[in-house]
N, C-alpha and C positions, 0 to 999 in steps of 0.2 A: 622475181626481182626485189634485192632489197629496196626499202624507201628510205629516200637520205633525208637525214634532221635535221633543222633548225636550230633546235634547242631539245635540252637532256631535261627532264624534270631532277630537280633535287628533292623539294619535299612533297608529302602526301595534297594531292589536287584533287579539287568537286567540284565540276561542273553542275550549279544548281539549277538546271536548265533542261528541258526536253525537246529544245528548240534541235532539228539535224542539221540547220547550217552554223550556228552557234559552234555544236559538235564538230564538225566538219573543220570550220575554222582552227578547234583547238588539234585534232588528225592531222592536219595540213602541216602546222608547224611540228609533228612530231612529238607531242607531251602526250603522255602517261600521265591520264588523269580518269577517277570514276563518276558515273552520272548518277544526283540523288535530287529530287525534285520536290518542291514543297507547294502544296495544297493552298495558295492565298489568294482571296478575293481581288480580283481585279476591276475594282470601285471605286472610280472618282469621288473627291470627297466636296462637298456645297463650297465653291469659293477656289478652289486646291487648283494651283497651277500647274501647266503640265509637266516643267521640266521635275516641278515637287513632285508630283505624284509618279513620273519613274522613277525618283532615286528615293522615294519613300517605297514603293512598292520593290524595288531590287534590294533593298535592306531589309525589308521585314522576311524575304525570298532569301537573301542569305543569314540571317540570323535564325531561323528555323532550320538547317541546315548545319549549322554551326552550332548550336545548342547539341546535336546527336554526335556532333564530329568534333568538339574540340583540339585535338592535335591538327586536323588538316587544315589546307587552306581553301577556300571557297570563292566560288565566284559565281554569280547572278546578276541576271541583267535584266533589262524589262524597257522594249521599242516603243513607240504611238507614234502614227500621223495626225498634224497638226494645222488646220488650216482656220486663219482668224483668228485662232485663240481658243480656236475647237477642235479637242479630241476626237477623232475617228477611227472607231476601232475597227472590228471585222463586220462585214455585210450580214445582213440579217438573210437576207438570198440574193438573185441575182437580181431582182427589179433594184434593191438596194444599193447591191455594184455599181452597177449602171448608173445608177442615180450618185454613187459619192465621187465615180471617176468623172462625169460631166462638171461635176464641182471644180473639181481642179483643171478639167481641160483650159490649156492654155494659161495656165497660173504659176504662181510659187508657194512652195508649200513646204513646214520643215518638218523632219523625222529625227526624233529626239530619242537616245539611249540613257536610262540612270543603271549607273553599274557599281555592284558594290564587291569588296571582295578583303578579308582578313582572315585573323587565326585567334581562333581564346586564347588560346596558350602561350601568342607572342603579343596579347593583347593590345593589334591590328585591326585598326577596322577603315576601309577607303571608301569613301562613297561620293561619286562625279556624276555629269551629265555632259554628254556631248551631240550638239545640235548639228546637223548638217541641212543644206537650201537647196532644194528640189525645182526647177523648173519642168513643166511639163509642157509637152508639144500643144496644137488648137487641133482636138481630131475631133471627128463628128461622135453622134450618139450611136451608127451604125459601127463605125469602128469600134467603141465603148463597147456592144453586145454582143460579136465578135470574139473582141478578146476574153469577156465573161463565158461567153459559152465552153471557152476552155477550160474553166472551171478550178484554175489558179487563183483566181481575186477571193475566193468566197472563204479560205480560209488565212485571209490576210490583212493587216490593220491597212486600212486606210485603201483594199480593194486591189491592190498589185503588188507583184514583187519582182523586182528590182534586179535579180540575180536568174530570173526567168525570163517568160515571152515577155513579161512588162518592162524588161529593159526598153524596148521600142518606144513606149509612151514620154520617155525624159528626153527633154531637150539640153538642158545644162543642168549643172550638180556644182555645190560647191564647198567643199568640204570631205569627210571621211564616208566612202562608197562603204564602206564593211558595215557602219555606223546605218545606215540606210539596210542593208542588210538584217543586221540585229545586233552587230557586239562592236565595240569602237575597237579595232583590234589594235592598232599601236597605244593605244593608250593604257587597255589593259598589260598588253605584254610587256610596255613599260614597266608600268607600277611591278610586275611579275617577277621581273628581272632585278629591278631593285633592290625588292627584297628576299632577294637568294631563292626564290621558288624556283623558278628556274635558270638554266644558262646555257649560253652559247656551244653548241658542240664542239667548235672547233678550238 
């Protein structure tokens, strides 16, 4: 069965990402685009706030990329959970899981995207952050090791994912679900569209 598009790519697209739901997202809508990934520390800097250090850390992610590709167009993006005012990345195992979803049990907590994306050649360069508000259910700490034993949280910022079994754990959400996921997808597809990368099939 053919799969019907979205949108057509017009020009040369990189996904600078190795994320597969990232991927997926860009499949879904139907773009012709290649995957090239770059090698960058993902290292809070002493003082560096969060929504700085994803749209710091997805610009140094697409400009590594763009440096080898100048005619294409790039896009990189880079998620964290944020509770307090504190980064939390991936569990170090599962006592740690267990210990970062008990943090949020019953709480609010935000997931933050810095997404950058341009062209050398049309000398392009976007770089945003879009924050979305997480409420999470009051489950116990059996529920918590549970859902860790399934062994989803341990390779995930902040201990779940949203687009899995940890859908269960959210109570309300308020903002961009895809953004929670990993890519703010209208927002890129916007900018995307704008600037003639791509367009409308129909």
């Amino acid at each position: 069965m053919k799969k019907i598009q979205v949108f057509k790519t017009i020009k040369p697209l990189i996904l600078a990402s190795k994320s597969p739901r990232r991927r997926r997202y860009f499949e879904d809508l139907g773009l012709d685009f290649t995957v090239q990934t770059a090698d960058i520390p993902e290292i809070i800097r002493p003082g560096e706030k969060p929504g700085s250090f994803v749209k710091r850390l997805a610009g140094e992610k697409a400009a590594a990329v763009m440096r080898d590709h100048p005619k294409s167009w790039v896009v990189a993006a880079d998620t964290v959970v944020c509770f307090s005012g504190i980064v939390l990345g991936k569990p170090k195992d599962a006592d740690d899981a267990v210990a970062m979803l008990m943090r949020l049990s019953g709480r609010r907590h935000s997931v933050l995207t810095g997404f950058c994306l341009g062209c050398v050649q049309e000398d392009i360069r976007i770089l945003e952050a879009v924050t979305t508000s997480v409420a999470f259910s009051d489950f116990t700490e059996e529920i918590a090791r549970a859902y860790v034993a399934t062994g989803e949280p341990l390779d995930k910022a902040g201990a779940y994912g949203i687009q899995g079994r940890g859908a269960f754990l959210v109570r309300t959400l308020s903002g961009s679900y895809s953004n929670v996921v990993g890519l703010p997808l209208h927002e890129v597809s916007t900018k995307l569209f704008q600037y003639g990368v791509i367009a409308s099939v129909s």
